[in-house]
C-alpha positions as CSV (number, residue, x, y, z in Angstrom):
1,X,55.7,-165.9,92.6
2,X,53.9,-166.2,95.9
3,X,56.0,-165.7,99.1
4,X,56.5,-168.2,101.9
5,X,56.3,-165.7,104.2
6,X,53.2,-163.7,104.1
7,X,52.7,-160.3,106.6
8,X,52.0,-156.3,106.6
9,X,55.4,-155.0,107.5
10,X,53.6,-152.7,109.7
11,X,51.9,-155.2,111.7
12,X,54.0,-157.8,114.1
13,X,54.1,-161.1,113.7
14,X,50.6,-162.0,114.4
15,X,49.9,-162.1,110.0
16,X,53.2,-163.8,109.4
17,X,52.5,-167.6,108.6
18,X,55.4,-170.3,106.6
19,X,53.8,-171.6,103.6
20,X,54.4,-173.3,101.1
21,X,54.0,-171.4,97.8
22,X,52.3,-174.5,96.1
23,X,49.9,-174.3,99.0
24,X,49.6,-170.6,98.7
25,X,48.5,-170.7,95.3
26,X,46.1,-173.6,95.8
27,X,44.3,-171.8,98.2
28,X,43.8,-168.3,96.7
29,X,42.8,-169.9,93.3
30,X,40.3,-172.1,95.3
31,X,39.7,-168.6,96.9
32,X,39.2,-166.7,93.6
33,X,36.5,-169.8,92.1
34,X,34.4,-169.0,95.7
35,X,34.7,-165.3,94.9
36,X,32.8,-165.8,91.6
37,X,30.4,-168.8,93.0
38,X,29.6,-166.4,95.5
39,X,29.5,-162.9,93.4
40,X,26.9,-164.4,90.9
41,X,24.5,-165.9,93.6
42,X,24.5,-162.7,95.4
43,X,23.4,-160.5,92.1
44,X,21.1,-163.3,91.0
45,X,19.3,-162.9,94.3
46,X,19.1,-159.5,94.2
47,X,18.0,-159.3,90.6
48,X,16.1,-162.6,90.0
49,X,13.5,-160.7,87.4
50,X,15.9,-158.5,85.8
51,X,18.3,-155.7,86.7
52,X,17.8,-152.4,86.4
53,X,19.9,-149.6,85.6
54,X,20.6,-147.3,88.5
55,X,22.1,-143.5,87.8
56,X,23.9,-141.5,89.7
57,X,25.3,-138.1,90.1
58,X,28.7,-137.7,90.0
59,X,30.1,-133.9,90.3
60,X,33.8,-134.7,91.4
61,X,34.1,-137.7,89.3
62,X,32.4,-137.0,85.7
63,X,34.2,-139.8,84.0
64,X,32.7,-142.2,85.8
65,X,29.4,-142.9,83.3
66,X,28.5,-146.4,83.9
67,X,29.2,-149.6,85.8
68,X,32.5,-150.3,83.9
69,X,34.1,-147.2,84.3
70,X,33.7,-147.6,88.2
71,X,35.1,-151.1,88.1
72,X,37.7,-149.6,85.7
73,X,38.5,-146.9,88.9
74,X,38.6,-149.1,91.6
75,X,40.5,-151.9,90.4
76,X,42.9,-149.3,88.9
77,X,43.2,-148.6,92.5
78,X,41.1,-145.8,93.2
79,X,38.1,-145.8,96.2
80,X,34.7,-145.2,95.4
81,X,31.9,-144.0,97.7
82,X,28.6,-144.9,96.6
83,X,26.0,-142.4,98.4
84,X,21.8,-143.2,98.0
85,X,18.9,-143.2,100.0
86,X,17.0,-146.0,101.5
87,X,15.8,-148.5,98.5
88,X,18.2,-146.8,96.4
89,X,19.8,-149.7,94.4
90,X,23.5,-149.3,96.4
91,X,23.3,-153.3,97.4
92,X,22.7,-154.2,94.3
93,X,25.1,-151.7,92.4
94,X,27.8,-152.7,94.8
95,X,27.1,-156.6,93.9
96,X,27.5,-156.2,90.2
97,X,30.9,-154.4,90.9
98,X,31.9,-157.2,92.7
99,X,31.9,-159.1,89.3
100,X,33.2,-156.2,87.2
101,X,36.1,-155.6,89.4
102,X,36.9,-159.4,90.0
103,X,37.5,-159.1,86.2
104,X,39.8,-156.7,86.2
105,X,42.3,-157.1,89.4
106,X,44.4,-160.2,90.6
107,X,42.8,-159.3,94.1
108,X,39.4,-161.4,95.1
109,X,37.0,-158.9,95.5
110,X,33.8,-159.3,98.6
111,X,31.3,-157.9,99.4
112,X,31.2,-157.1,103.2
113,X,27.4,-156.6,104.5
114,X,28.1,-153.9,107.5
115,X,25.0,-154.8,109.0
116,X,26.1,-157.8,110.3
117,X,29.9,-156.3,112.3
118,X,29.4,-156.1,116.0
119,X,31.8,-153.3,116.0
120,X,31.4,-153.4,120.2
121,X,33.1,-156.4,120.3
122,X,34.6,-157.5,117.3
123,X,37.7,-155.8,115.4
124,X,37.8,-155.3,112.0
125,X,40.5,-157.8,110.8
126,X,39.1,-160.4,112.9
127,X,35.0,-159.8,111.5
128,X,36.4,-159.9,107.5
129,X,38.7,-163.4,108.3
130,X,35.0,-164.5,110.0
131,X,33.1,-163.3,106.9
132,X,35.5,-165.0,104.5
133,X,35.0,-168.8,105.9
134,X,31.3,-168.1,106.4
135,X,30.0,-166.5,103.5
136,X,32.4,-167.3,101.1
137,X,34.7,-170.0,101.7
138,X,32.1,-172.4,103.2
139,X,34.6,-174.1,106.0
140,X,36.3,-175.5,102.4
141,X,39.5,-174.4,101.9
142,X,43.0,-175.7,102.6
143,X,44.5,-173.6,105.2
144,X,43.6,-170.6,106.7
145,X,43.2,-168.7,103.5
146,X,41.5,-166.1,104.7
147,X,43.6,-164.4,107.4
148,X,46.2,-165.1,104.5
149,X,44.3,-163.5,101.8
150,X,44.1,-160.6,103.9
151,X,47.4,-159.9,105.7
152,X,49.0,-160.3,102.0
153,X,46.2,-157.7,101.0
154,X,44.5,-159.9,98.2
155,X,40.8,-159.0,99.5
156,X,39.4,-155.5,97.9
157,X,36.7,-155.0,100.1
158,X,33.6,-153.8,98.7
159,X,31.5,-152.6,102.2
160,X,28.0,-152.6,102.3
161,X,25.5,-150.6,104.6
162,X,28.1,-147.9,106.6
163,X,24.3,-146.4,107.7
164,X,23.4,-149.6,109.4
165,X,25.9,-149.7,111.9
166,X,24.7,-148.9,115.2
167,X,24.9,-144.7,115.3
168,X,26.9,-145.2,118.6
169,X,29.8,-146.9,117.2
170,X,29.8,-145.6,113.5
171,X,32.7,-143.6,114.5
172,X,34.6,-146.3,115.6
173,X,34.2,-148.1,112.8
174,X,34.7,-145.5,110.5
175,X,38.6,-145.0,112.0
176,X,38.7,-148.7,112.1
177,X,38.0,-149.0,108.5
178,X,40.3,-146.0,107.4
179,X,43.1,-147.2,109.5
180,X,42.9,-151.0,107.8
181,X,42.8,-149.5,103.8
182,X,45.6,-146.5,104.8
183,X,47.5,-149.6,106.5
184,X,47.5,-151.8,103.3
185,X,47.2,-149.0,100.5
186,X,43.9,-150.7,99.3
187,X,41.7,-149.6,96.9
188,X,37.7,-150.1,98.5
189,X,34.1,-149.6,98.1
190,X,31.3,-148.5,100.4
191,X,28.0,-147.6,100.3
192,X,25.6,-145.3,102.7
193,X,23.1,-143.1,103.1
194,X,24.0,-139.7,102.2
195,X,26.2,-138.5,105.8
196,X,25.3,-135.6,108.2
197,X,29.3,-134.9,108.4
198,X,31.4,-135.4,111.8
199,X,33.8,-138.3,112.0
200,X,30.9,-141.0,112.2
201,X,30.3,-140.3,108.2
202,X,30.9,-142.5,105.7
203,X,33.5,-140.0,104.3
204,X,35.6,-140.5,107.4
205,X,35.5,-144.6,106.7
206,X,36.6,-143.7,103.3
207,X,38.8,-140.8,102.4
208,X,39.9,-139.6,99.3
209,X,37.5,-141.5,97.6
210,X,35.4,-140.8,94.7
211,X,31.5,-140.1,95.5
212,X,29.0,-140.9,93.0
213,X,25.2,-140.3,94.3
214,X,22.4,-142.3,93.1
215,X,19.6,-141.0,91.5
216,X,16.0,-142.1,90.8
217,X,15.6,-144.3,88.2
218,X,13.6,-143.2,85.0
219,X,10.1,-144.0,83.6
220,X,11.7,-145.3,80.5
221,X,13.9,-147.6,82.4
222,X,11.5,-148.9,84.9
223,X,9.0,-149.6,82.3
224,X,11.8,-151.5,80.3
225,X,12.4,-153.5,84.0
226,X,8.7,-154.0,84.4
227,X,8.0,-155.8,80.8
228,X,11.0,-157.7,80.4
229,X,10.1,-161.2,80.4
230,X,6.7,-160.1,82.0
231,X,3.7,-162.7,81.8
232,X,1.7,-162.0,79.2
233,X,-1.9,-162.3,81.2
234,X,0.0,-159.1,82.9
235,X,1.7,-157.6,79.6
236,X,-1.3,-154.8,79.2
237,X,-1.3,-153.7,82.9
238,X,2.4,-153.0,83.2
239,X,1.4,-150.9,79.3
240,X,-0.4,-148.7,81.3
241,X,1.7,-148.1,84.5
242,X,4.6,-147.5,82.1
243,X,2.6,-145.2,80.3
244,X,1.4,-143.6,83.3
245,X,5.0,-143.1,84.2
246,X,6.0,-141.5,81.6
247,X,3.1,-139.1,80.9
248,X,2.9,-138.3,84.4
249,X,6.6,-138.1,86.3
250,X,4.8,-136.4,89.3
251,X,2.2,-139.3,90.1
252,X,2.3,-141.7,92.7
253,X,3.3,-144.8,90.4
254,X,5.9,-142.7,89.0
255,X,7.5,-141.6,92.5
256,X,7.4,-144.9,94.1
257,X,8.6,-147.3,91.4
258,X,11.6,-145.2,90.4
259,X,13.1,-146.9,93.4
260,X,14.7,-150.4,92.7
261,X,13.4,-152.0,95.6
262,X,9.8,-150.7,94.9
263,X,10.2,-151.6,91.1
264,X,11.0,-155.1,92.1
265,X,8.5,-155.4,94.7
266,X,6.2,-154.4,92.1
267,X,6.7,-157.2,89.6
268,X,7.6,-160.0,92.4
269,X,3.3,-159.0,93.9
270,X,1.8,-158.4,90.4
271,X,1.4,-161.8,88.4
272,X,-1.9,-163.3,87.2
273,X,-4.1,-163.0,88.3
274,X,-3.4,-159.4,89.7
275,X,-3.6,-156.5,87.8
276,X,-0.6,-154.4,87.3
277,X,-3.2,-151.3,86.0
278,X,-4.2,-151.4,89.8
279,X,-1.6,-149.6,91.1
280,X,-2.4,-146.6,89.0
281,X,-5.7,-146.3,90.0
282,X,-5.9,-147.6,93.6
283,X,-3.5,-145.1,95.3
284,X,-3.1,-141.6,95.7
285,X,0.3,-140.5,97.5
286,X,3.4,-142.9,96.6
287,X,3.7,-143.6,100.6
288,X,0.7,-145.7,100.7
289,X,1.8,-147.4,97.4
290,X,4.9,-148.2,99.0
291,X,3.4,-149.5,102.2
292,X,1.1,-151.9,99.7
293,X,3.7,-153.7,98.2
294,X,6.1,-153.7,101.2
295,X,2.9,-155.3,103.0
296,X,1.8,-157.8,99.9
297,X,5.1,-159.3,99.0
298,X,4.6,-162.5,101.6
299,X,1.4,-163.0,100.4
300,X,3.2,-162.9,96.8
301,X,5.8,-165.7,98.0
302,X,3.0,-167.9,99.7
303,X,0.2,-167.5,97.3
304,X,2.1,-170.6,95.3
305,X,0.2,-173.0,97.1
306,X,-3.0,-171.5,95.7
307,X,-2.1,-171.0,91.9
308,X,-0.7,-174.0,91.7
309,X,-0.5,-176.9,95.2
310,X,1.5,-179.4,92.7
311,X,4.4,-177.4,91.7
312,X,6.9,-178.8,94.6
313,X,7.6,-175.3,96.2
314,X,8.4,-175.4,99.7
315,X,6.1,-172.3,100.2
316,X,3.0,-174.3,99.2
317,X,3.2,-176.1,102.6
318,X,2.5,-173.0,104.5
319,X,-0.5,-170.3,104.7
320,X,-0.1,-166.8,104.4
321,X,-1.3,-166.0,107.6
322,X,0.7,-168.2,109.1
323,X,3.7,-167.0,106.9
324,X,2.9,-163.1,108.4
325,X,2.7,-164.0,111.9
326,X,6.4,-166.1,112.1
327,X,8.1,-163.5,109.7
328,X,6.8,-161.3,112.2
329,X,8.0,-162.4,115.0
330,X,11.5,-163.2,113.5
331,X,11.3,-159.5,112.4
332,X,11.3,-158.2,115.9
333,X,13.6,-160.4,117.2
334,X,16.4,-160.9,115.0
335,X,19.9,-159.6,116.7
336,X,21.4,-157.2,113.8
337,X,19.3,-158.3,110.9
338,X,20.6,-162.3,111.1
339,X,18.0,-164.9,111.0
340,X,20.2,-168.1,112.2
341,X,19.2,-171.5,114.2
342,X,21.4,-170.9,116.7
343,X,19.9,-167.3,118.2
344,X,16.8,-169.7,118.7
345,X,17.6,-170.1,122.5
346,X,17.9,-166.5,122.9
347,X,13.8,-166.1,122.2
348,X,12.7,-168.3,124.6
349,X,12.4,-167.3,128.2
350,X,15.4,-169.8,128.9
351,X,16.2,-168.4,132.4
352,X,13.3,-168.6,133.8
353,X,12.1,-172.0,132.4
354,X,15.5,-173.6,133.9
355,X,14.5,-172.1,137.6
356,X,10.8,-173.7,137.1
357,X,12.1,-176.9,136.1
358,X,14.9,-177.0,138.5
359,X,12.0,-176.5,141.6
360,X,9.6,-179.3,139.7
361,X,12.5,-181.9,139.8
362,X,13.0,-180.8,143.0
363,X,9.7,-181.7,144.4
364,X,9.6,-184.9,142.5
365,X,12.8,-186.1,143.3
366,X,12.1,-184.9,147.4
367,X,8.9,-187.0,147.1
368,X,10.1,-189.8,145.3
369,X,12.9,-190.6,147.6
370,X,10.5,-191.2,150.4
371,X,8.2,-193.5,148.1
372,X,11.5,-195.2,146.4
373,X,14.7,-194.2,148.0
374,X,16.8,-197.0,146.2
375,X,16.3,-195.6,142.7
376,X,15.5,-191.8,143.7
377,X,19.1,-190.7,144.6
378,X,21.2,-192.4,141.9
379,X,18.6,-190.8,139.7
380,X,20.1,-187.3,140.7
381,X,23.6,-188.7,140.0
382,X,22.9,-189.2,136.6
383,X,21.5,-185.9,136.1
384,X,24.6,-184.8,137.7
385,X,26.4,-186.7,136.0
386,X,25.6,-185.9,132.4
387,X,25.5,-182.0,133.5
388,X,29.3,-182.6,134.2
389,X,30.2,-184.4,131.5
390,X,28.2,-182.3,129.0
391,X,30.1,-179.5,130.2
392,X,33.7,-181.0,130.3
393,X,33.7,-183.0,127.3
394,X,32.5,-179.4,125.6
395,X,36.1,-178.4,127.7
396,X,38.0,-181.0,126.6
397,X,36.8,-181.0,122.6
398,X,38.0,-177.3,122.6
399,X,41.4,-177.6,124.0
400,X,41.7,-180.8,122.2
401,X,40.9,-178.6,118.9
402,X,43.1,-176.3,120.3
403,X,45.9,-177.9,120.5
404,X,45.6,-179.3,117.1
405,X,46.1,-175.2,115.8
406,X,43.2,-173.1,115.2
407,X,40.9,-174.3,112.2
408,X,39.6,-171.6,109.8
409,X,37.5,-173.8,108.2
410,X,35.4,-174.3,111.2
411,X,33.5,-170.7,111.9
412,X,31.1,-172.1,114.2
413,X,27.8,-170.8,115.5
414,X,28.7,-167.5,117.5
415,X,28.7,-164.2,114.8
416,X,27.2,-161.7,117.6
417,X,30.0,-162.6,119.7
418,X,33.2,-163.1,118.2
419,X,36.5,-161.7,119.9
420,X,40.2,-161.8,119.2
421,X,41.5,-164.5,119.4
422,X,38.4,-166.1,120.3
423,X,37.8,-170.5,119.8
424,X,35.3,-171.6,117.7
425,X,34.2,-174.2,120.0
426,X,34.2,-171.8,123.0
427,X,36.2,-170.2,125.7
428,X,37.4,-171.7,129.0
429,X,35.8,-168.8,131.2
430,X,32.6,-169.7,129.0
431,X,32.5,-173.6,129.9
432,X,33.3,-172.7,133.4
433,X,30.3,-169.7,133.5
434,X,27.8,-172.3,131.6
435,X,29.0,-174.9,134.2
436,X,28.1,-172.5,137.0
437,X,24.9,-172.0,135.9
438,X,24.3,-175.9,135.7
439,X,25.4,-176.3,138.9
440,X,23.1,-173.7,140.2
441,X,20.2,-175.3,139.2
442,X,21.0,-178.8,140.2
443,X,21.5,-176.8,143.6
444,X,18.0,-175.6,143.6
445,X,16.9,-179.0,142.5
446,X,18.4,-180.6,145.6
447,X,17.5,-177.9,148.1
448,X,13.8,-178.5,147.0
449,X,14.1,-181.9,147.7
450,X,15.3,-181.6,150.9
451,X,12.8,-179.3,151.8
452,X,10.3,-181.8,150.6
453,X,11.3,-184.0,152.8
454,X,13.7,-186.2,151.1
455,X,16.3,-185.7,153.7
456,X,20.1,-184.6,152.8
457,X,21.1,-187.8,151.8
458,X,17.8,-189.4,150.4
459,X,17.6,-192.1,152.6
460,X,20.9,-193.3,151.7
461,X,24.1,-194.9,153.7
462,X,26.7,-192.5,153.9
463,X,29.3,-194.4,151.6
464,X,27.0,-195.1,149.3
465,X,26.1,-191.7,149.0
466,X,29.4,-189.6,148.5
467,X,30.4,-192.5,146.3
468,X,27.4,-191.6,143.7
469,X,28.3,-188.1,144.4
470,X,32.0,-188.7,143.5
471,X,30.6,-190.8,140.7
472,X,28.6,-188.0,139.4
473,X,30.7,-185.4,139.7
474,X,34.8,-186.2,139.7
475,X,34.1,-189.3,137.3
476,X,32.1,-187.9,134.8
477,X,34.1,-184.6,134.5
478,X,37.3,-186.8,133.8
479,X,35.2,-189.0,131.5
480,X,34.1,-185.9,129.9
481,X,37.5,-184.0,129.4
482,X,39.1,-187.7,128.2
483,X,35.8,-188.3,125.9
484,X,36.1,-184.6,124.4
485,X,40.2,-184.5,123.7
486,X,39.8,-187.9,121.6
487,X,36.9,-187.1,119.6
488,X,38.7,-183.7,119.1
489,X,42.1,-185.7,118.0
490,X,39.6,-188.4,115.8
491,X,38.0,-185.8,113.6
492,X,41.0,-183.7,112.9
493,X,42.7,-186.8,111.4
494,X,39.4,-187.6,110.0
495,X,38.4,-184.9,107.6
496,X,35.7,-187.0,105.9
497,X,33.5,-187.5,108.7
498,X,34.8,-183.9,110.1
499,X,33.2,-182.0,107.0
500,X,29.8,-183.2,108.0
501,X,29.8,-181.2,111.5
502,X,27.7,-178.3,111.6
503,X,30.6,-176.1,112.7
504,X,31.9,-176.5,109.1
505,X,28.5,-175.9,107.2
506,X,28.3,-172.4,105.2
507,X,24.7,-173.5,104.0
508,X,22.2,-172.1,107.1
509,X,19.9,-174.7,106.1
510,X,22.8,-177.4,106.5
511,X,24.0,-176.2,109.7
512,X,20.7,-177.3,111.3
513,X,21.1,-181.0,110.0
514,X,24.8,-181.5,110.0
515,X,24.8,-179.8,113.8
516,X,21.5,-182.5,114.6
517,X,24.5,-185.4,113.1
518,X,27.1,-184.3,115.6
519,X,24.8,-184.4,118.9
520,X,23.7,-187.9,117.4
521,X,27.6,-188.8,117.6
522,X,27.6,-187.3,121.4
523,X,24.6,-189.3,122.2
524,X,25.5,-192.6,121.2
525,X,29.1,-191.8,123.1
526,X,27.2,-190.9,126.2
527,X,24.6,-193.3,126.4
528,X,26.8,-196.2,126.4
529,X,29.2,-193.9,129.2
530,X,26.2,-193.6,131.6
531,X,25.1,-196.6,131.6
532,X,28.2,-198.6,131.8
533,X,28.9,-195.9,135.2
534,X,24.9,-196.7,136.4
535,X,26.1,-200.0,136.4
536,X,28.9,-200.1,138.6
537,X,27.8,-197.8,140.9
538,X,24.8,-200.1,141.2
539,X,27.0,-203.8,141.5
540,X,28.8,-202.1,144.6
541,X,26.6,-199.8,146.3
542,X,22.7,-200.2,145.4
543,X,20.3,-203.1,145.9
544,X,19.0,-205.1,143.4
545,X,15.9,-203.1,142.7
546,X,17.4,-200.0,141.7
547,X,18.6,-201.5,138.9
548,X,15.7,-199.9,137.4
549,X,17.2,-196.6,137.7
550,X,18.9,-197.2,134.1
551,X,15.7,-195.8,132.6
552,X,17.0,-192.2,133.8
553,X,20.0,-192.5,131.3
554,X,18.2,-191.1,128.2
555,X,17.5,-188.1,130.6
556,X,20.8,-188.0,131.4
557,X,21.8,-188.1,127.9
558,X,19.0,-184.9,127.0
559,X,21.6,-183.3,129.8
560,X,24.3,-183.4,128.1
561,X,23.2,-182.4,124.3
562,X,21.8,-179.6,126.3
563,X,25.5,-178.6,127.3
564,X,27.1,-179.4,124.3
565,X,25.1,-179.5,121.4
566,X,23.4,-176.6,119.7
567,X,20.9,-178.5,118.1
568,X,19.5,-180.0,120.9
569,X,18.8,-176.2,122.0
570,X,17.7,-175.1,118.9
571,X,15.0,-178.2,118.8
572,X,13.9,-177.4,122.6
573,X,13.2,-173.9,122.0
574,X,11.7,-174.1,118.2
575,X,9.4,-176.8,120.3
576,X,8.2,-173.9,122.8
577,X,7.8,-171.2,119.8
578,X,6.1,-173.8,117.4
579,X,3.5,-174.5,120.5
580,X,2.9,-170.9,121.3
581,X,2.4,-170.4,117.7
582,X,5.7,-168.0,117.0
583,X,7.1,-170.1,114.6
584,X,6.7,-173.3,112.4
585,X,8.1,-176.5,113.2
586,X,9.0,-177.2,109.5
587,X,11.3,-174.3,110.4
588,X,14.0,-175.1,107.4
589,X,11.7,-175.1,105.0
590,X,9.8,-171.9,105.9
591,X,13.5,-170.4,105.8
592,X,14.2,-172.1,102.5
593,X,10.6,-170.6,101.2
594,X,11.6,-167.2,102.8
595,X,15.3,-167.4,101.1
596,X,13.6,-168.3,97.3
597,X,11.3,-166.0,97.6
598,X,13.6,-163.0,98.3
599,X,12.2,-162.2,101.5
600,X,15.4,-163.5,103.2
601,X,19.2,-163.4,102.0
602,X,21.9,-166.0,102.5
603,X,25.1,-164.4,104.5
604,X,27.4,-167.5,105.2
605,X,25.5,-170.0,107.4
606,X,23.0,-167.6,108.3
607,X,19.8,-165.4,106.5
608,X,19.6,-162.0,106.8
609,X,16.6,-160.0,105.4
610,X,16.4,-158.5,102.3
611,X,16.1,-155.1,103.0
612,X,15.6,-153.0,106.9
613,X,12.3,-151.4,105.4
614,X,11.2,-154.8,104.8
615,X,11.9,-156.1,107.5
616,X,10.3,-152.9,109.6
617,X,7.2,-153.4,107.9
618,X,7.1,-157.4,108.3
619,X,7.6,-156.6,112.2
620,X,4.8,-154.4,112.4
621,X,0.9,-155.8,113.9
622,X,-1.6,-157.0,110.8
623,X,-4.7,-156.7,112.3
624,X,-5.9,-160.0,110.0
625,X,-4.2,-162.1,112.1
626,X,-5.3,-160.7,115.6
């Protein structure tokens, strides 16, 4: 029997929604099928050569033996803390008890990646709704299932990474996370680094909870791992390093592959024609067998177009080197581990470009209204006027969404930034601050010109010029709020042509393309909008030869997408990085190599990389490529 009325009694009525029960149950079973979609691709990426067998110490809890009697424990209701050190195996034991559980509980059971919770800005509640439609919902469901799910306490949260949460705010999230499971009564999981105590422990996140602490993994096991399914060009080699493990617990082999990352790192690098046998005899102290393979696994993933340039892998396209230097730089600049489209923009010296550009224009528009005055000024307008339109039909889309209720199912492309209450298509203070700054530069432009010697009014007759200045300005913002309110009103009733807007895209490979499809829509609707205005303003105020103006739309139209579409953004700056070398233009594919070939994992519609000691040693200088 599902309830029409779904709410914590000991929240208000911000988590009470009428539903339908028919619609109720619709939703959570479509919610339960994602749980398991999404559970199996996440241990299958984790473990695409095997799993291993992880132990663990557990001194308070000695019945828990293996991975069934903790999925027994938790879904019975019970918490589990899973402590380990760094390339311990807790990821990928907490994925494989996401399946377990799911087994053995009505609730849907998630895994939560910590690592990517702005806890500075974003509450709790609000981060797992987020997480829900990105990473596991997709933008499909009917409803907004996932701030359902979760005030009727049908989520048992399984959280990942307590450790990587900025130190300065792990005590905040710590009583955030205790006061959301005391609230609800839930049964949870988390994992961490073994604590140093005080309240920003994991122990404070999770009390009375069960601790189980992992161990290293054995030579028998690991040498299981390493010839399962192994090549057998490679067969003998991984003979003697499981030999060597055994005979020899103390050796460096032995040390460094009893870690799960290590291990798989191990067997991902060594395939014909390398020899496993090396790593016996090449190294002395585990530490620089463990910088070896941490160093040689993007070679591993880009070495494909060398063994084999037919066999249709999206890493054949690319070089190694080339591989090292763009995973580098992603490395160092990726915000909170994510690896999405959208942060693009945030790379690229953006302010400072703007300001150049703005001074440029400036002194080509100043001396092109002395050497054409009749097309030079209504050239401005149309910069103007697709800087104001850009910005208001971005205004009017999200009220005109807005209005229509809040929809779940679009998550949009702002994860480092989400607040309560927040829209997915942006804020009002936001327009009116990005507006600002448009308006600032177009300033600058003008001043320049002036100063060039244009003259205030660019040679123009004073009606004619505050009518292309109304034009640009009062016109095009009403055009813009009018254009964005219907297109906001056509695509809600349109859910065909809706679903194909990068907003709704869980894929972060989709997002680029369906995103690229919307600012094609916003093109077409502005190209036909400027140039109907050009032309009116030009049958009443210009002579006959500025008719050639027109040829400014297109720029006028590159405006706007700059305002409104995140594409357009994305393309600009990828353009600056792929010249200076920083990244590749084929930039999907390089991520779709990077995601197959484990360096990178899907979260939502966004990568994240595989593991922080990865991705500290891909950010470091290799002195090949200098």
């Amino acid at each position: 029997m599902y309830p029409t009325q779904i709410g914590d009694n000991n929240e208000q009525n911000n988590n009470t929604f009428n539903i339908a029960p028919s619609v109720y149950e619709q939703a959570l079973d479509h919610l339960r099928s994602m749980g398991v979609e999404v559970a199996a691709e996440q241990v299958t990426s984790l473990t695409p050569l095997g799993a291993l067998i992880v132990p663990w110490e557990h001194p308070d809890a000695p019945a828990l033996v293996d991975e069934n009697d903790l999925s027994c424990f938790v879904a019975e209701g019970g918490r589990l803390l899973i402590l380990g050190a760094s390339q311990s195996g807790k990821t990928t034991l907490a994925s494989q008890l996401v399946q377990l559980i799911g087994e053995r509980t009505d609730r849907q059971v998630v895994l939560f990646p910590l690592t990517a919770w702005d806890v500075a800005r974003v509450s709790l509640k609000d981060w797992l709704a987020d997480h829900l439609r990105t990473g596991l919902l997709h933008g499909r469901e009917e409803g907004d299932v996932a701030t359902w799910s979760l005030a009727d306490s049908k989520i048992l949260p399984v959280f990942d990474g307590f450790d990587e949460i900025d130190p300065g705010f792990r005590d905040r999230a710590a009583a955030a996370i205790r006061h959301y499971l005391n609230a609800k009564h839930l049964p949870a999981v988390l994992t961490s680094i073994p604590p140093h105590g005080g309240a920003a422990s994991p122990e404070a996140a999770l009390d009375r909870a069960a601790v189980i602490t992992l161990t290293a993994v054995g030579a028998a096991e690991v040498g299981r791992y390493l010839l399962e399914d192994a090549p057998p060009e490679t067969i003998a080699g991984w003979h003697v390093v499981a030999e060597r493990m055994t005979t020899d617990p103390t050796s460096p082999v032995s040390v460094a592959l009893s870690s799960p990352l290590m291990a798989w790192l191990a067997k991902s690098i060594y395939v014909a024609p390398r020899d496993p046998a090396d790593l016996v005899a090449l190294f002395t102290t585990p530490e620089q067998l463990e910088e070896h393979l941490l160093s040689r696994l993007v070679d591993a993933v880009f070495d494909k177009q060398d063994a084999n340039p037919h066999d249709g892998s999206p890493a054949r396209t690319f070089t190694r080197r080339d591989a090292r230097r763009w995973l580098r730089f992603l490395a160092v600049h990726a915000d909170r581990n994510i690896v999405a489209f959208w942060e693009l923009p945030r790379y690229t010296p953006a302010r400072a470009a703007g300001l150049t550009l703005s001074v440029l224009a400036g002194a080509f528009f100043g001396w092109f209204a002395r050497t054409v005055p009749a097309v030079a000024a209504p050239v401005f307008y149309l910069l103007l006027t697709g800087l104001f339109f850009g910005y208001t039909f971005a205004r009017g889309y999200s009220s005109g969404r807005a209005a229509g209720g809040d929809d779940p199912r679009r998550h949009g492309y702002v994860i480092r930034s989400l607040a309560a209450g927040r829209p997915t298509d942006g804020s009002a203070g936001e327009h009116i601050r990005s507006l600002a700054k448009g308006v600032l530069l177009a300033s600058i432009t003008y001043g320049t010109a002036v100063l060039v010697g244009a003259g205030w009014r660019w040679g123009q007759p004073v009606a004619s010029f505050w009518a292309g200045l109304a034009m640009a300005t009062g016109l095009a913002t009403l055009a813009g709020i009018l254009g964005g309110r219907v297109a906001a009103v056509w695509l809600r009733q349109d859910t065909k042509l809706d679903s194909g807007t990068g907003a709704r895209a869980g894929d972060p490979v989709l997002a680029i393309s369906n995103d690229r499809r919307s600012g094609g829509g916003m093109a077409k609707l502005a190209l036909v909008l400027f140039t109907l205005g050009y032309l009116i303003y030009w049958w009443f105020w210009l002579p006959p030869v500025a008719l050639s103006g027109l040829v400014a739309v297109p720029i006028a139209v590159m405006i706007t997408l700059l305002c409104w579409n995140t594409w357009t953004r994305y393309i600009c700056a990828l353009l600056w990085l792929s010249v200076r070398g920083r990244l590749p233009w084929r930039m999907p594919d390089f991520l779709h190599a990077c995601h197959s070939g484990g360096l990178l994992r899907r979260s939502g519609n966004y990568f994240e990389f595989r593991h922080r000691r990865l991705r500290a040693q891909l950010s470091l200088v290799d002195t090949n490529d200098r």
